[in-house]
C-alpha positions in Angstrom: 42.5 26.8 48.1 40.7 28.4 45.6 43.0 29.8 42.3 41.2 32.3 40.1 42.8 33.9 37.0 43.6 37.4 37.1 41.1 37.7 34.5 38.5 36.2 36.5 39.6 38.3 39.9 39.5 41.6 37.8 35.6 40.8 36.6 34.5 40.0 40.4 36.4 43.3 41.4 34.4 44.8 39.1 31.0 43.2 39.8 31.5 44.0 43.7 32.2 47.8 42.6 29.0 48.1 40.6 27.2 46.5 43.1 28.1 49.3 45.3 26.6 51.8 42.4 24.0 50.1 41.3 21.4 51.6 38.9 24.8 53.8 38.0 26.8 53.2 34.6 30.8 53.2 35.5 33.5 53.2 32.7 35.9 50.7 32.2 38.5 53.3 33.0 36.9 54.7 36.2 37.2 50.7 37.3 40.7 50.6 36.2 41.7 53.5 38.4 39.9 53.1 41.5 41.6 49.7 41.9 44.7 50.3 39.9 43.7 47.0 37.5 45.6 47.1 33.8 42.5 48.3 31.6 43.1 46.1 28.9 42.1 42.9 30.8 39.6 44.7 33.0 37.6 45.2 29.3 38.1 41.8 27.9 36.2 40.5 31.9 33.9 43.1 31.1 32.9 41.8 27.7 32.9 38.5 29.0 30.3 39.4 32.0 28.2 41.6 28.9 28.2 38.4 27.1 27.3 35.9 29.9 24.4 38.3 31.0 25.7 39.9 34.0 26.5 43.3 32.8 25.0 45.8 30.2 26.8 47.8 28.2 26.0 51.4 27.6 28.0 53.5 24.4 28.4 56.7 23.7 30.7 59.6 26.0 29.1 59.0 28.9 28.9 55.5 28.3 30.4 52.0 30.6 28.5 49.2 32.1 26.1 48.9 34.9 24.3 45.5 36.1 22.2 43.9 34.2 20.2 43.1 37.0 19.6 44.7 40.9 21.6 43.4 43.6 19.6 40.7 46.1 20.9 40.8 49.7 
């Protein structure tokens, strides 16, 4: 059986739900409460996806991540 880290299960959570808005930028927070996931490590997987290529990063007040790239079926 497979074992992920939290860590690692909160980042896939997170990929799966911007797959579902794709083209969309979602905040960290709006992540966080949708699947009741502590915010704190839900932004270090986050920053780890950024880093790895995965996700962009967009600042400012209406600001959170999208993918960096579309979806493929």
């Amino acid at each position: 059986m497979l074992k992920l880290t939290k860590r690692a299960e909160y980042g896939l959570t997170a990929l799966v739900h911007l797959t579902d808005h794709a083209g969309e930028v979602v905040s960290a927070r709006e992540i966080s409460e949708h699947f009741n996931l502590p915010y704190r490590l839900l932004g270090e997987a986050l920053k780890d996806l950024c880093r790895a290529g995965y996700l962009t990063s967009v600042r400012g007040a209406a600001g959170g991540y999208r993918l960096a790239q579309a979806a493929s079926a």
